[in-house]
C-alpha positions, 0 to 999 in steps of 0.5 A: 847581191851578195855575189860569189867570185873568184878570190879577191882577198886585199893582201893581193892588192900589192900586185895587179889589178885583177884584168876585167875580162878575167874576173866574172864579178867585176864585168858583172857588176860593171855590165850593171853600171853601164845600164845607168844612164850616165855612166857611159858619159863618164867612162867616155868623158873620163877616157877622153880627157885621160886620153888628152893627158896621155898623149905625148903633145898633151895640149892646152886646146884639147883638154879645153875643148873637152871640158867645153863640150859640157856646158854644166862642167864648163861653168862648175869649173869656172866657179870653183877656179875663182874661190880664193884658193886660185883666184891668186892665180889668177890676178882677178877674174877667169872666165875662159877655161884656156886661161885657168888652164893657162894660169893654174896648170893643165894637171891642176885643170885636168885634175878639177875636171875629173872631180867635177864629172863625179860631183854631176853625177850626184844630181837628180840621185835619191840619196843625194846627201849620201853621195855628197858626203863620200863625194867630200871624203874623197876630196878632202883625202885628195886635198890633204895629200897635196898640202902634205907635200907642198911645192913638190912636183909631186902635188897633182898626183898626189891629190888625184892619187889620194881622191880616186883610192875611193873611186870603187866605193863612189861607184857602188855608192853612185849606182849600187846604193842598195849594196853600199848601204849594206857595207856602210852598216857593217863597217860601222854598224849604228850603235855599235850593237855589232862587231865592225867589220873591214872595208875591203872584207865587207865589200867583197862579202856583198859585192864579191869584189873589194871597192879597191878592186872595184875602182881598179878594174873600173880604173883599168877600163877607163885607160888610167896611167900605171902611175895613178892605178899604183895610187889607188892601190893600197900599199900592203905590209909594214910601213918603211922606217926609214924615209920614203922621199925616193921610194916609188911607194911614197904616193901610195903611202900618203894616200893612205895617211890622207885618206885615214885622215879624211876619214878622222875628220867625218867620223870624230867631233873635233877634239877626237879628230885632232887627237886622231891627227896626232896619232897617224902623225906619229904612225906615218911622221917619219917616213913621209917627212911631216909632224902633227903640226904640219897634218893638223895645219893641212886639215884646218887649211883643207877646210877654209878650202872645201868651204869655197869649193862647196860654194862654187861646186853649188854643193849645199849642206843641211845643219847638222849633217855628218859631211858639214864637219869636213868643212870650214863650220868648225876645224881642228884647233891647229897652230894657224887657226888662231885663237878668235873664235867666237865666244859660243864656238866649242874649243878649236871651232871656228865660225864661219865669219872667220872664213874667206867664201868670197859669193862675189866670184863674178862669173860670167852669167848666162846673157850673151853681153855678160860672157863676151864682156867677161872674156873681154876682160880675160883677154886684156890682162892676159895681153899686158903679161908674157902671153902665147899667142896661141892662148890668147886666140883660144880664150878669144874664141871660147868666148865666142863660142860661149856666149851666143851658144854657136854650134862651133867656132873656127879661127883662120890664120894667114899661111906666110908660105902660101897666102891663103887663110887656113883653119888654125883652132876649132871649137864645138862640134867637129870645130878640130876636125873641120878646121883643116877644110878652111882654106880661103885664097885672096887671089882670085885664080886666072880666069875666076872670082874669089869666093864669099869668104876672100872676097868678104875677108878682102872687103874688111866686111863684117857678116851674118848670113841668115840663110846660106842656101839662098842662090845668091849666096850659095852660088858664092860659097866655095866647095869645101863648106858645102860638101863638108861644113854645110852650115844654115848660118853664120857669122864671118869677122874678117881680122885686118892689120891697119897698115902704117902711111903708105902701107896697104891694110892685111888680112891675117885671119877671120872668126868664123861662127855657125849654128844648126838651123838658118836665121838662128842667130840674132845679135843685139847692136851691143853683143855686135859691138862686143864682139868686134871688141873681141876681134880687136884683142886678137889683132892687137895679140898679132900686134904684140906677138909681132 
């Protein structure tokens, strides 16, 4: 397009990203994103989820609703969490996203999410195989940021740090192919007929906006913490001599040793990579506190583990193409490769025998039985560790909610103080925002009756209602779920504590499960059982938590 802007030469990059209002290139190229169809589904997907992280009571429950609001993302994220790189995490199998959250870490879970809202946009795309590669790049800068300062709390920020330093180039690459085609060809012009030209002078020259300005304004739109914008802006001036462990600068100086080391890897053959490695370790070695050793270990680790990612992202390589060097077909021959690679493998190749990709993640399928007996067994060993009620009760409920695809799903809880049961936990469409309108006396007031749900939850009843707007049940249902909830059908698990000898039975709460259309849903004997299954974790959750 070769736009005319306002000066955006990269050495201005040390200060602040220019404001989008202020700079007609950007608002014009972001005017020309936002008329592709699903990138106001990222901006508001990435904002929703940075909102969650920015809020001072980030939680568990919010991010997990916003990652299952997508089913897509909802079952990638649980493939990827059960690679060999965090099932260690997990003990076994994780098939609810509370419990990877619970086990891995809200930045860890936060941060995969945020990955995998780009790997989707990848689909149904023409140049699918480009955006692939650069999608790889990004990720294995992420991932080599992290494995350089291991056991640092630093570890998260580093890689969501590192990946999105590239966040302008995927733009351009995801809804301006054309002109990212054009700066591919200057920056590294094919038979080296011309004369290479920089990243950030190619970019501003068809663009008029450098990608780092691009991605940092785009960045700045999406609400973006100042932490993570400083990351993604290249530091400029001489690297420090002395060490950076305390510097404020540090993060921004690994992403881009990380992402220089990224770049090595795609664009060299192995024994040119490893010699490129070993001059960035001597470049930046000092200052960010690593050897060759130690950036050549990090790749071959990196990897071993962008082969099991690939595998659970569904991303597929074609032989022979460019981004396949980036994982695990052959590595850079570091101390911890070991020498057996087999005897047709080039010098420090390694073949992919040699590499744990574990097919067997065991994911729950899409059938109902195979999701609620995969939560099932979430739950169990959750329930034999030191468990948060609150946790526990989630993957109960995304359990549900996932597997016979309910519109939403609320969890109600007796209240000590008054008695009644209240919406505690919801889940689906307004399930937080409905939850509060939950409130289901066991007393019937003087002169009255209990309603459906009391008088359901007293009885211990287990119930589907097909269609609630027949007289006889509606006449039965209290005001708030006819004026606010107002759903065709559902389904009512009463949760009742046995009580010991003499002891009368409690109620202490219910799960409660609709649809949109009446008589939409059908529950096979054995889902019923399973379900109840469910509902007998949370009372055994009360139990222990007690």
């Amino acid at each position: 397009m070769n736009a005319t802007a306002p000066s955006d030469d990269p050495s201005d990059a040390a200060g602040t990203a220019p404001e989008a209002e202020s700079n007609a290139t950007l608002e014009f190229l972001l005017r020309r994103m936002r008329h592709k169809s699903d990138f106001p589904a990222l901006s508001d997907s990435v904002g929703r989820i940075q909102a969650i992280s920015a809020s001072e009571n980030e939680s568990l429950g919010s991010l997990a609703n916003e990652i299952l609001k997508d089913v897509a993302l909802t079952n990638k994220l649980l493939r990827v969490v059960n690679t060999a790189h965090y099932r260690t995490a997990g003990g076994g199998t994780i098939s609810t996203v509370s419990r990877a959250i619970s086990l891995i870490g809200f930045a860890g879970i936060r941060n995969l999410a945020l990955s995998l809202m780009l790997v989707e946009r990848m689909e149904d795309k023409h140049h699918a195989q480009q955006l692939k590669e650069e999608f790889l790049r990004a990720l294995m800068a992420g991932m080599l940021a992290s494995d350089l300062c291991p056991g640092s709390r630093e570890t998260e920020e580093a890689f969501i740090g590192s990946l999105m330093r590239n966040l302008g180039r995927l733009l351009a690459e995801f809804y301006l192919p054309d002109e990212a085609e054009q700066i591919r060809l200057q920056v590294r012009p094919p038979g080296g007929a011309a004369k290479a030209v920089p990243e950030a002078a190619a970019s501003t020259a068809v663009l008029g906006i450098s990608f780092e300005n691009l991605g940092l304004g785009v960045g700045r739109t999406w609400g973006l913490p100042d932490s993570l914008m400083r990351c993604m802006r290249a530091p400029v001036g001489e690297l420090p001599r002395q060490g950076l462990a305390q510097s404020p600068d540090r993060l921004g100086w690994l992403a881009s040793v990380a992402n220089e080391a990224a770049d090595a890897l795609l664009f060299n053959t192995p024994d040119k990579a490893a010699d490129r490695l070993r001059e960035l370790a001597q470049r930046y070695g000092s200052a960010l506190h690593f050897k060759a050793d130690d950036i050549l270990d990090a790749a071959s680790r990196a990897r071993k583990r962008m082969a099991e990612l690939t595998q659970g992202m569904e991303l597929k390589m074609e032989p022979g193409e460019r981004a396949e060097r980036l994982v695990d077909t052959y590595y850079v021959d570091a101390p911890n490769a070991g020498p057996n690679a087999s005897n047709d493998a080039a010098p420090g190749v390694a073949s992919l025998d040699e590499v744990a990709i574990h097919e067997d993640t065991n994911v729950p399928a899409d059938d109902p039985a195979s999701v609620l007996t995969s939560g099932i067994q979430d739950i169990t060993n959750a329930l034999v560790e030191n468990f948060k009620l609150n946790e526990v009760l989630r993957m109960v409920l995304e359990t549900v909610y996932r597997s016979l695809g309910f519109r939403r799903v609320i969890f109600c809880m007796r209240d000590a103080k008054s008695g009644n049961l209240v919406g505690r936990i919801g889940l689906g469409e307004r399930g937080n925002e409905l939850a509060p309108s939950f409130v289901v006396p066991l007393k019937a007031p003087a002169g009255g009756a209990l309603d459906l749900f009391g008088m359901l939850c007293l009885k211990g009843v287990d119930i589907m209602i097909e269609d609630a707007a027949v007289p006889s049940i509606a006449q039965r249902l209290p005001e708030w779920f006819t004026s606010k909830v107002q759903a065709p059908t559902f389904l009512l698990l009463p949760l009742v504590m046995k009580g010991a000898g003499a002891q009368k039975d409690t109620v202490i709460g219910f799960i409660y499960a609709d649809k949109a259309v009446a008589g939409a849903i059908s529950l096979s004997d054995h889902e019923l059982s399973l379900l109840r299954t469910l509902r007998s974790q949370a009372v055994m959750a009360f139990k222990q938590a007690s």
